[in-house]
N, C-alpha and C positions, 0 to 999 in steps of 0.2 A: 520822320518820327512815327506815323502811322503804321511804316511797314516794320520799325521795331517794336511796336509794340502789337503787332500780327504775329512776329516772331518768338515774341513773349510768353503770349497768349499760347501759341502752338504748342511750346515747350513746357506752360506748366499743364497745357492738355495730355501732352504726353507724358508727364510728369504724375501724374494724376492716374492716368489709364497703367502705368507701371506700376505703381502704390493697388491696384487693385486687382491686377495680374498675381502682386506678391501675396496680398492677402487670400487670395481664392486660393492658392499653391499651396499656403501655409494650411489652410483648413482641409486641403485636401490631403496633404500632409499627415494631417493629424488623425483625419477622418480613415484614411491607410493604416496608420499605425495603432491608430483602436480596434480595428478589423484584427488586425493580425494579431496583436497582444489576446483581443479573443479569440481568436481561432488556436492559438497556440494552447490558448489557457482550455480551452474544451478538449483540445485534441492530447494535452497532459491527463486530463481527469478520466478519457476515456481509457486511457492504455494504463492508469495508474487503477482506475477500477478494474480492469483485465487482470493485472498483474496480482491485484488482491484478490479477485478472485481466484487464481491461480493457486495463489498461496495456501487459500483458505483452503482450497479441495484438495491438495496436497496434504495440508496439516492433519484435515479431518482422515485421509486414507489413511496418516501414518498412526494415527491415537486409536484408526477401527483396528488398522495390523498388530499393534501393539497391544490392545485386549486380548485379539484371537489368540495370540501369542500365549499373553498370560494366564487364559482362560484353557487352553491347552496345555501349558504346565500344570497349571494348581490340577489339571485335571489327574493327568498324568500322576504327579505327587503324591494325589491322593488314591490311587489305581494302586500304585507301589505299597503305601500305605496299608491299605487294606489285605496288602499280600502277606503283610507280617503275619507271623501267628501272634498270637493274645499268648504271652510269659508272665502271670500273674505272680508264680510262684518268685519269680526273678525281680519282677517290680516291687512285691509286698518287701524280700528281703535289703531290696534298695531302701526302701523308703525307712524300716529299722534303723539301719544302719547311719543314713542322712541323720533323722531324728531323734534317734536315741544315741545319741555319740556319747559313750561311756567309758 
């Protein structure tokens, strides 16, 4: 009787040391996959802040290109413009013409 209930004993010792193998596993478990849930979740923000900034200096090059642009038409435009000659006589009869519609 004695050596079954040594045998008993043994088993829920090891029964016991099993149950706290699984829970140290499991924390460590968890303890792993919080690590890397954050390491992923850092290692997103860091290449997604890259990537924006990317974007942004891209964006901003393409709205300075696109003034230079425009700022060199209007320029232009008005270069051409000033090449006209002044036809006074030709705009006053315009404008008769427009306004006095008879």
């Amino acid at each position: 009787m004695k050596e079954e209930i040594d045998i008993i004993n043994h088993l829920l010792s090891v029964e016991k040391n099993a149950a706290v193998l699984i829970d140290n596993a499991v924390k460590e478990a968890d303890s792993r996959t919080s690590k890397a849930r954050n390491d992923a979740a850092a290692l997103y923000k860091t290449e997604y802040d890259q990537c924006i900034a990317a974007m942004e200096k891209e964006y901003e090059k393409t709205v300075d290109d696109v003034k230079a642009k425009h700022q060199q038409e209007f320029e232009q435009f008005k270069s051409e413009l000033n090449k006209q000659p002044d036809n006074y006589e030709a705009f006053n009869s315009l404008m008769d013409k427009l306004l006095l519609k008879d």
